[in-house]
DOZA-463960 format. One record per residue: residue in three letters; x, y, z of N, C-alpha, C, O in turn. Coordinates in steps of 0.1 Angstrom, whole numbers, plus 2048, in hexadecimal, padded with zeros to 3 digits. Layout:
ALAXYZXYZXYZXYZ ...
This chain:
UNK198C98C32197C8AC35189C88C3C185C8FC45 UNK185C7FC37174C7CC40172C7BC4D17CC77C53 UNK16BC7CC5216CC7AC6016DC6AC62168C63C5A UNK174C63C6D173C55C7317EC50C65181C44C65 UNK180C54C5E18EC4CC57199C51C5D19AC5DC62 UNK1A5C45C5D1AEC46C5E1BDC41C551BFC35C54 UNK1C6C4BC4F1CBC47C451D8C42C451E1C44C3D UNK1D9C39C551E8C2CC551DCC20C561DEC16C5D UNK1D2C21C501CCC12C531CEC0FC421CAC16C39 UNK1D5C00C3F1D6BFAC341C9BF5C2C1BEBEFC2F UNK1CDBF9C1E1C2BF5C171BFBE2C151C8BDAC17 UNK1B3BDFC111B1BD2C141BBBCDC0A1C1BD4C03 UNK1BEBBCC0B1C7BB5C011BEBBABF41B3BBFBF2 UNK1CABB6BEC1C1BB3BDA1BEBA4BDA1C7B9CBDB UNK1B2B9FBDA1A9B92BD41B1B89BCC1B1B7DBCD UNK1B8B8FBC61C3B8CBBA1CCB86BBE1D1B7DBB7 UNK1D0B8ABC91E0B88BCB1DEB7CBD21D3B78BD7 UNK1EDB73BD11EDB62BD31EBB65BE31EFB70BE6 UNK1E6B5DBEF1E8B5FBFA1F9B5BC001FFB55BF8 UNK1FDB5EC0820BB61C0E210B4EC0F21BB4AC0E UNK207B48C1120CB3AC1120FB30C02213B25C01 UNK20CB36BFB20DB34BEB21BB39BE9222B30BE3 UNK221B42BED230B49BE6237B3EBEC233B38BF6 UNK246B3BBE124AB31BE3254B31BF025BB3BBF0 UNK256B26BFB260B28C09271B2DC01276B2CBF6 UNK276B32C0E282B34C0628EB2AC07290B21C0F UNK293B2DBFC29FB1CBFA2A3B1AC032A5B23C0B UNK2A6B0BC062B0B05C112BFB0BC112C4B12C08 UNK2C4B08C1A2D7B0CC1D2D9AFEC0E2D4AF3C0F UNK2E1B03C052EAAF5C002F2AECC0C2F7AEFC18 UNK2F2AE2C062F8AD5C10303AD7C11309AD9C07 UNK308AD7C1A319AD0C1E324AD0C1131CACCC09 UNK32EAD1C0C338ACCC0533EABEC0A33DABAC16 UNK343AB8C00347AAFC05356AAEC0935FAB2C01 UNK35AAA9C15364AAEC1E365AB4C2936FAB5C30 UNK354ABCC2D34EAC3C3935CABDC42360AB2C3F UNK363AC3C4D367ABBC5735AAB9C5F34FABEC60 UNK362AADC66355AA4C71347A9DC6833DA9AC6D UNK34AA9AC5C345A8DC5434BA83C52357A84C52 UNK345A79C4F34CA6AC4B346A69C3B33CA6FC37 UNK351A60C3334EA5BC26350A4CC2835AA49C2E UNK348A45C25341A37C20348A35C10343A3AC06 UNK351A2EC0F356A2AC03358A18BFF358A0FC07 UNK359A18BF3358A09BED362A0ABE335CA0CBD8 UNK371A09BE3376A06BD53759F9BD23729EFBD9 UNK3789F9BC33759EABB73819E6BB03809EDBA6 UNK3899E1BB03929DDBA238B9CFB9D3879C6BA4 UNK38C9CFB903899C2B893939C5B7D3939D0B76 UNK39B9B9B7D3AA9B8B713A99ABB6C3A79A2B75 UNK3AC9A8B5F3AC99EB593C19A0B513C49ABB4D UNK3C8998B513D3997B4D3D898DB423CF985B40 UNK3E198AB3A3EA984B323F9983B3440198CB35 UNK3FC978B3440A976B3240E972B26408968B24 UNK414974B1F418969B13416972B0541497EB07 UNK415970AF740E975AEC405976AED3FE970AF6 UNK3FE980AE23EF983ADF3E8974ADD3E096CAE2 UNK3F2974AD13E8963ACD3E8954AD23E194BAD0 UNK3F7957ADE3F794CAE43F994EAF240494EAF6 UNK3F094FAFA3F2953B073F4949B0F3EF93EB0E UNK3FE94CB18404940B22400943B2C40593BB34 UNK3F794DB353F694BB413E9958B423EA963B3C UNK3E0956B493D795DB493D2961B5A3D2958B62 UNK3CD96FB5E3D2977B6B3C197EB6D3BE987B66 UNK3B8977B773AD97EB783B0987B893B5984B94 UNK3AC991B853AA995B963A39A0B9C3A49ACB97 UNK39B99CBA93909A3BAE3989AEBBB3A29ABBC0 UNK3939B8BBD3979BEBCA38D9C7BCD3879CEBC5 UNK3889C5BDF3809CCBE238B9D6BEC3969D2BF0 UNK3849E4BF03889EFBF837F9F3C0037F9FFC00 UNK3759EEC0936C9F6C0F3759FFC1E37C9FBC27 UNK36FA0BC1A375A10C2336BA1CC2D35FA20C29 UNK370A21C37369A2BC3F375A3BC4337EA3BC4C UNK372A44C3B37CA50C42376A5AC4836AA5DC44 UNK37DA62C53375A71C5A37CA7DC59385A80C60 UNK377A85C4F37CA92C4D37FA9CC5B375AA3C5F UNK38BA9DC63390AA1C6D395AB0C6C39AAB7C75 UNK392AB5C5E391AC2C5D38FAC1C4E38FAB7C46 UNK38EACEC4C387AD0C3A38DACDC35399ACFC35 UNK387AC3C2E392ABAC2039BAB0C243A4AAAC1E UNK399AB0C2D3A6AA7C383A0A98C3C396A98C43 UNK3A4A8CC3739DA80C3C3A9A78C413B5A79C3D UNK3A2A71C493B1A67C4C3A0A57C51395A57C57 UNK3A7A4FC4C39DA43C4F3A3A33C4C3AFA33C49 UNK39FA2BC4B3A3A1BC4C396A12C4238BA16C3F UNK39AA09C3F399A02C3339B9F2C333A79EEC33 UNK3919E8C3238F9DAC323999D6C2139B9DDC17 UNK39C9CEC223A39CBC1339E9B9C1139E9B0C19 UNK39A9BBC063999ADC0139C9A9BF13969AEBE8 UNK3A899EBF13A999FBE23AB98FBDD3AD986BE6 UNK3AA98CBCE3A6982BCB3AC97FBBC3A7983BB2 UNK3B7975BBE3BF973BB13C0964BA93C395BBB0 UNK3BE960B9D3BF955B983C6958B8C3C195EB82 UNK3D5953B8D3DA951B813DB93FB793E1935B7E UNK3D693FB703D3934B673DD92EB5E3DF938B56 UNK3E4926B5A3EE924B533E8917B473DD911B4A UNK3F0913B393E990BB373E9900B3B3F48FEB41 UNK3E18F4B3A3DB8E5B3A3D38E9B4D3D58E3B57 UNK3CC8F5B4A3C68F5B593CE8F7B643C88F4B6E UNK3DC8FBB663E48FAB703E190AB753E1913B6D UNK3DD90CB843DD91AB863DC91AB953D8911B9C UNK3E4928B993E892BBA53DB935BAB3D693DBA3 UNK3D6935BB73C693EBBD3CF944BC63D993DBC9 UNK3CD952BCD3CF956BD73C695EBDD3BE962BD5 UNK3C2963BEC3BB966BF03BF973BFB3C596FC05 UNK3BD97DBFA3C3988C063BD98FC0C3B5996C06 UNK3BC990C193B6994C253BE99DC2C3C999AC31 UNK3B69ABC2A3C09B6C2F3BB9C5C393B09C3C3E UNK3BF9CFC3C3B99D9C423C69E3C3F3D29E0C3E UNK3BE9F1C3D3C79FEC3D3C3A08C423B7A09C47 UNK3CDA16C433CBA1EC493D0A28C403D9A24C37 UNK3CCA35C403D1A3DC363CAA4CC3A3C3A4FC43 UNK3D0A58C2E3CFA66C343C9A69C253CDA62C1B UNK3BFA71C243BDA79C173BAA86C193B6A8BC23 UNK3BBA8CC0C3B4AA0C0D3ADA9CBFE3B0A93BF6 UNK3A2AA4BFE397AA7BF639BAB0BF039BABBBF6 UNK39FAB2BE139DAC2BDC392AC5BD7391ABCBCF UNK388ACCBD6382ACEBD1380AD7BC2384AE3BC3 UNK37CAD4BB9378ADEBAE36EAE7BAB36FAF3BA7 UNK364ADDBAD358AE7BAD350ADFBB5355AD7BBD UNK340AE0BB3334AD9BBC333ACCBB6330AC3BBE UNK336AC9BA7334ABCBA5343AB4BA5341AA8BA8 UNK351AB6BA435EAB1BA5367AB3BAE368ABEBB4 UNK36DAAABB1377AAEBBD383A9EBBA37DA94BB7 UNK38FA9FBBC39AA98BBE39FA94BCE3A3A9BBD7 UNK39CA8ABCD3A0A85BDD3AFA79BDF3AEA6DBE1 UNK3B9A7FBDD3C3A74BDD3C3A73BED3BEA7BBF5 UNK3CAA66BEF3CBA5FBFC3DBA58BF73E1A55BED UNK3DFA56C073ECA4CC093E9A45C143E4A4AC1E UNK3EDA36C113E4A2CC1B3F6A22C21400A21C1B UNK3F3A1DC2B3FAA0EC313F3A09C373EBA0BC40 UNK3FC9FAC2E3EA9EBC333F69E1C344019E2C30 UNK3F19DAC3A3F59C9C383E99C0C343DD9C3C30 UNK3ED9B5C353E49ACC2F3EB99CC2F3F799AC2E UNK3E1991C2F3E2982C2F3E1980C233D9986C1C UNK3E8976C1E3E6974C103E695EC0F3F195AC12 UNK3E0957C0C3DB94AC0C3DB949BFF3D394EBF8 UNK3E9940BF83E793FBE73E692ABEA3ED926BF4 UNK3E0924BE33DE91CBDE3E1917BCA3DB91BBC0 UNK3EE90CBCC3F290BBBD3E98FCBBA3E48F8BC4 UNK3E98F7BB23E38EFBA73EE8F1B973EB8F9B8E UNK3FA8E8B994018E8B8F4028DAB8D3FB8D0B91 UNK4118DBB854138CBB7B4238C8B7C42A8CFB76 UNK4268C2B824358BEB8643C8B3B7C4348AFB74 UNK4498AFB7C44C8A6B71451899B7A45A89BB82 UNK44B88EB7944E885B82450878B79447874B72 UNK45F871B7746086DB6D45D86AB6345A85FB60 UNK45E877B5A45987FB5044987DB4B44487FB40 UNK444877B54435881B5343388DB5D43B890B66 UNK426894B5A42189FB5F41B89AB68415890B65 UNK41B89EB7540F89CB8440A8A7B894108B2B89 UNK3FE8A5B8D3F88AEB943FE8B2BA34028A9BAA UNK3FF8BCBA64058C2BB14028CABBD40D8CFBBF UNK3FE8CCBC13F38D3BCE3FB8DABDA4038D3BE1 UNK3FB8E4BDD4048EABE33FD8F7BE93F88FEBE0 UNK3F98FCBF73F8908BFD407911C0741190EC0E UNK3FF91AC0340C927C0A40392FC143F792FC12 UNK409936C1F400945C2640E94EC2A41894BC30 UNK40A959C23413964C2640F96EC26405970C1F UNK41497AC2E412987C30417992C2C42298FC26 UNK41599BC2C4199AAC244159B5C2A40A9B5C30 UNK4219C3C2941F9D0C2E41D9D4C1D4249CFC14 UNK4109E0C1B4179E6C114169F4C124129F8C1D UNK4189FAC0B412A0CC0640FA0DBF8413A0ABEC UNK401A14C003F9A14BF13F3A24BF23F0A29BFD UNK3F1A2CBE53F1A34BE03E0A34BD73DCA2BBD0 UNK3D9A3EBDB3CBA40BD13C9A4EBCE3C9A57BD7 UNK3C8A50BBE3C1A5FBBD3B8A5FBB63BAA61BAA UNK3A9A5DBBB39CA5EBB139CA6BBB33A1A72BBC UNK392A6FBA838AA7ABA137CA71BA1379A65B9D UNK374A80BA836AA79BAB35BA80BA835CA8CBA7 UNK352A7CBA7346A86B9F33CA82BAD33BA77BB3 UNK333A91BB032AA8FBB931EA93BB431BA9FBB5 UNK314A88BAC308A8FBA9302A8EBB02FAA97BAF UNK300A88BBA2F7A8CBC52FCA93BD3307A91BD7 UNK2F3A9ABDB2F7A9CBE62FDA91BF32F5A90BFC UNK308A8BBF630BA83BFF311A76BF6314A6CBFC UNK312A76BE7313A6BBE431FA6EBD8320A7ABD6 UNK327A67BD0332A67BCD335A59BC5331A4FBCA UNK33DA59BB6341A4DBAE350A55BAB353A61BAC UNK358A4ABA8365A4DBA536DA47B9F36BA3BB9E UNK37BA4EB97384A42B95392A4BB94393A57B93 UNK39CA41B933A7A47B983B3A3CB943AFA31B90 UNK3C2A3FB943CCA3CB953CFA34BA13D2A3CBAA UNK3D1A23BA53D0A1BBB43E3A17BB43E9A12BAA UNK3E7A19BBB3F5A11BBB3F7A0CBC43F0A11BCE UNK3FFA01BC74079FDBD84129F5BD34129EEBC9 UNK41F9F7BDE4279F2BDD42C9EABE64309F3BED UNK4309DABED4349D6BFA43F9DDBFD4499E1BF7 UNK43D9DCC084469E2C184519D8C1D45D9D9C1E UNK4479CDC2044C9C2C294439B9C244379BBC22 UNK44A9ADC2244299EC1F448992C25454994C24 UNK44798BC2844797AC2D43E973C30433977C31 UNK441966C3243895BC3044494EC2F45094DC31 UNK437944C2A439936C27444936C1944B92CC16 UNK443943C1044C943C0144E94EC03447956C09 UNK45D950BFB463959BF845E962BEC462961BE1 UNK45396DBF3448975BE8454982BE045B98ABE7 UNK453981BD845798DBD345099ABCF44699BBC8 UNK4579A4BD44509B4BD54489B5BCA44B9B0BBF UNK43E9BDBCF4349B9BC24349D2BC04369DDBC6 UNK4319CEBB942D9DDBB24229DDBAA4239D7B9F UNK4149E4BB04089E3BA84039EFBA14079F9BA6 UNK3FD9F2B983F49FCB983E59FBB8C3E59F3B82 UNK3DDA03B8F3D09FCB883CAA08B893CEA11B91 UNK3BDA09B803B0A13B843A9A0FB8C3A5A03B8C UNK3A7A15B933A0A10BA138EA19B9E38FA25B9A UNK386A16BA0374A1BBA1373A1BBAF377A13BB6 UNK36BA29BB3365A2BBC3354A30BC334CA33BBA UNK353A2EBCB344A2ABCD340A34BD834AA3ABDA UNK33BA37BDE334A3ABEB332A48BED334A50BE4 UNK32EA4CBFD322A56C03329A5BC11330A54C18 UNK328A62C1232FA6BC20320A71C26315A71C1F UNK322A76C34315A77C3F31FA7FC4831BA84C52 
């Protein structure tokens, strides 16, 4: 060995080689699942139903109706939510010569869900809910008043317990964000009011919307 060399001293870089801030950082942690305990989900369900009464070709009574769900739940352990829910819903049944009954319902709930998960993009989140709610129907019919028809004008306000039932399937293409749909049911509990309402039994597809943090 030559004199004044020493052979633990590293040879120079190669010229060639990319410098050390060029190679690429290493991946982030993947995000959260959805269900982390100690997150909240931001949700929006939708129903929109259109109805018939009567024959195809001659329909006697016709049933529009809107329902909103906005709700807020907190996963209190994995997969575990329990949270509360604004209700707003919105009914016009139409009969012919323009005679039609509006109603209007103003409501709040409370409810328990678990998340199953399938994989990174699917998961099934059924829930079981109890709500009440105000309900404001306004009629516009036609009475027989020696034997013509009259117009008739008439308001009611009545209230309701129900239990209602949701199991969306739900797709997460993005991280934190979520669309869905599902099987919606509820049944009344308890009802009274200004009329004697009769138990109603619903069920519909219900669409979900929203983002957890």
């Amino acid at each position: 060995m030559p004199t004044g060399t020493h052979a633990d001293v590293a040879p120079p870089p190669d010229p060639a080689a990319p410098p050390v801030s060029d190679y690429p950082p290493s991946l982030p942690a993947p995000p959260d699942p959805f269900g982390t305990q100690g997150t909240f989900a931001v949700t929006g369900a939708f129903t929109l139903g259109t109805s018939y009464t009567g024959s195809i070709e001659n329909s006697k009574a016709s049933q529009f109706d809107v329902r909103l769900v906005p709700s807020l739940d907190y996963f209190v352990a994995k997969n575990l939510s329990i949270g509360g829910a604004l209700i707003f819903e919105y009914q016009n049944l139409t009969f012919p010569s323009s005679m039609s009954v509006t109603s209007t319902t103003f409501g709040a709930e409370v409810g328990i869900g678990y998340n199953v998960p399938f994989s990174p993009l699917f998961s099934w989140w059924p829930s079981a809910h109890i709500g009440f709610g105000f309900t404001h129907t306004s009629s516009d019919l036609r009475e027989l008043l020696n034997g013509v028809a009259v117009p008739v004008a008439s308001s009611s306000d009545d209230h309701v317990v129900v239990a209602r039932a949701y199991l969306p399937f739900l797709i997460h293409p993005a991280p934190h964000f979520f669309i869905g749909l599902g099987p919606d049911g509820f049944i009344d509990l308890v009802s009274g009011g200004d009329t004697n309402v009769d138990q109603r039994f619903n069920i519909a597809l219900t669409s979900v919307v929203g983002g957890w943090f």
